[in-house]
C-alpha positions in Angstrom: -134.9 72.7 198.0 -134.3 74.5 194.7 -136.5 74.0 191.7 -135.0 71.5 190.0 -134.3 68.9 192.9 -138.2 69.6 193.2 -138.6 69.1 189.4 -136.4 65.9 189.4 -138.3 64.5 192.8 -141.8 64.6 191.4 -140.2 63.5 188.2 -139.3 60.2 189.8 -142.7 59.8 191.5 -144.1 60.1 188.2 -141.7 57.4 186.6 -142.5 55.2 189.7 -146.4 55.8 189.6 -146.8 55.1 185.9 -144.6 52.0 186.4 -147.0 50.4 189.3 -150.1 51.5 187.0 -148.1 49.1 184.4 -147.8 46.5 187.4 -151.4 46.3 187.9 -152.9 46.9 184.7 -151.0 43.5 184.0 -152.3 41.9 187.0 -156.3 42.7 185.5 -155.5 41.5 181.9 -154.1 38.3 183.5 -156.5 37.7 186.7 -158.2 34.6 184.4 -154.6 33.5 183.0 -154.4 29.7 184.1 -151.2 28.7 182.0 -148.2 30.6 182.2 -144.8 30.0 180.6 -143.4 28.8 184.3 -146.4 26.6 184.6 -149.2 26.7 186.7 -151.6 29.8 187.1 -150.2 33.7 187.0 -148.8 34.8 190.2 -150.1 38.8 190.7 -146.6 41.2 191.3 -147.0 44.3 193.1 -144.3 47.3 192.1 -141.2 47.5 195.4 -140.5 51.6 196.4 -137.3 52.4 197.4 -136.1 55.7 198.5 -133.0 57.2 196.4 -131.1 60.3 197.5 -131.6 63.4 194.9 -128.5 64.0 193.7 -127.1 64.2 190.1 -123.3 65.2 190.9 -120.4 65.2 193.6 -120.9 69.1 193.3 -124.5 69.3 194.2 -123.3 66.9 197.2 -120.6 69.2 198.0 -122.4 72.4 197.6 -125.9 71.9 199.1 -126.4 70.8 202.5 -130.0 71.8 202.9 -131.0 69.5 200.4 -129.5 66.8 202.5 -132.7 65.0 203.1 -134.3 65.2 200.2 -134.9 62.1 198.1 -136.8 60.4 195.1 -138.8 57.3 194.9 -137.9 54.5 192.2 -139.0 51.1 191.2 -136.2 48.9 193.1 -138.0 45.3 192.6 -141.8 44.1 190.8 -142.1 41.1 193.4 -144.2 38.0 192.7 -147.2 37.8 195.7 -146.5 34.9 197.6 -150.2 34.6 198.0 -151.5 30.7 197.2 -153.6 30.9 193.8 -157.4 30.4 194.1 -158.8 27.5 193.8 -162.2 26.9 191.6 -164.0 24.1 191.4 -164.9 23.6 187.1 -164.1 20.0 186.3 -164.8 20.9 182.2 -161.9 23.6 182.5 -158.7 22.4 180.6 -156.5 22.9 183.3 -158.9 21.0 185.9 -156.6 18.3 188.5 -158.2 15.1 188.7 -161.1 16.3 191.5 -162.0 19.2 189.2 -160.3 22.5 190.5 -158.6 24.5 188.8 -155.9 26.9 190.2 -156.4 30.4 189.4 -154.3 33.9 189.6 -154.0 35.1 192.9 -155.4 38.6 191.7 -158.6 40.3 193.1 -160.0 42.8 190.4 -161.8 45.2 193.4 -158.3 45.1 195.3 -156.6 46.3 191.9 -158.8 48.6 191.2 -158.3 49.9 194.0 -154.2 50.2 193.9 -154.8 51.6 190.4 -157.1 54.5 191.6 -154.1 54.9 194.4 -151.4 55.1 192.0 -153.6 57.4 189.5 -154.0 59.8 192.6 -150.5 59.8 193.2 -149.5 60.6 189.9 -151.7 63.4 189.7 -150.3 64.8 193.0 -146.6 64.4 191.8 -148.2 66.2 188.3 -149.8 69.3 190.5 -146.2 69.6 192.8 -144.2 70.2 189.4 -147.0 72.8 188.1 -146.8 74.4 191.8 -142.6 74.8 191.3 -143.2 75.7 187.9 -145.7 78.5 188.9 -143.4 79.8 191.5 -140.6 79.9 189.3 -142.2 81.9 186.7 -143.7 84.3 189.6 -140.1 84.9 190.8 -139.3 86.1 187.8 -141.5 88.3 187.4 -140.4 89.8 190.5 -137.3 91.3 188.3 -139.4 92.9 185.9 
C-alpha cells in the first residue's frame, strides 16, 4: 500500500468515526425527548459501516494490483433502532396514556457511553496510523540525503 491509499484509508475512518460520535452524542441529548416531530418518543439511530474499495481513478485500478484489497470505511445508512421505547410509569408527565406511562427514547446513557468511548478510541487509532505513514514518509526521505 503506498502512502497515500494509507493516508486516504485512515482518512475515511476518521470521517466515519467522527460521524458515529455525531450519531450518539444525539442519542444523549435526546435520551429524555418524549415528543418528536413523527410523534411519539425519539427512536435512538446507530451509524451503518460499509466497506468501500480505495480507489480514486481507472488508473490507480489499472496500475496497482497490490492494493487490490485494500479498502475504506464510510457511513452507508444512520438506521432507526427498532428497539420498543421504554415505558415509565409518571401519570403527571404531559405525554402520560390514560394509565399513566409514558413512552420514553429507547436510549441507554451507560450503553452510549460506551459506543462513544469506542468510537473516540477508534478515531485516535485511525489519527496514530496517518502520523505512523507520515513518519515513515519523512524517514524515507531522509534516506536520500
Amino acid at each position: 500500500m503506498d502512502f497515500f491509499s494509507s493516508m486516504r484509508v485512515s482518512a475515511s475512518g476518521l470521517d466515519a468515526q467522527t460521524k458515529r460520535m455525531n450519531t450518539i452524542s444525539s442519542n444523549i441529548a435526546n435520551a429524555e425527548t418524549t415528543r418528536t416531530e413523527d410523534g411519539g418518543p425519539y427512536k435512538r439511530k446507530d451509524a451503518v459501516f460499509g466497506a468501500v474499495t480505495d480507489r480514486e481513478s481507472f488508473g490507480e485500478i489499472l496500475e496497482n494490483k497490490l492494493d487490490e484489497q485494500v479498502q475504506g470505511v464510510l457511513v452507508e445508512d444512520i438506521a432507526e433502532d427498532v428497539r420498543p421505547p421504554r415505558m415509565v410509569f409518571n401519570p403527571s408527565h404531559p405525554d402520560a396514556d390514560p394509565n399513566g406511562y409514558v413512552a420514553m427514547p429507547n436510549v441507554n446513557p451507560v450503553e452510549e457511553m460506551a459506543n462513544m468511548i469506542s468510537a473516540q478510541r477508534s478515531y485516535e487509532a485511525n489519527i496514530t496510523a496517518m502520523n505512523s505513514a507520515k513518519s515513515m514518509a519523512a524517514k524515507a526521505l531522509e534516506i536520500g540525503r
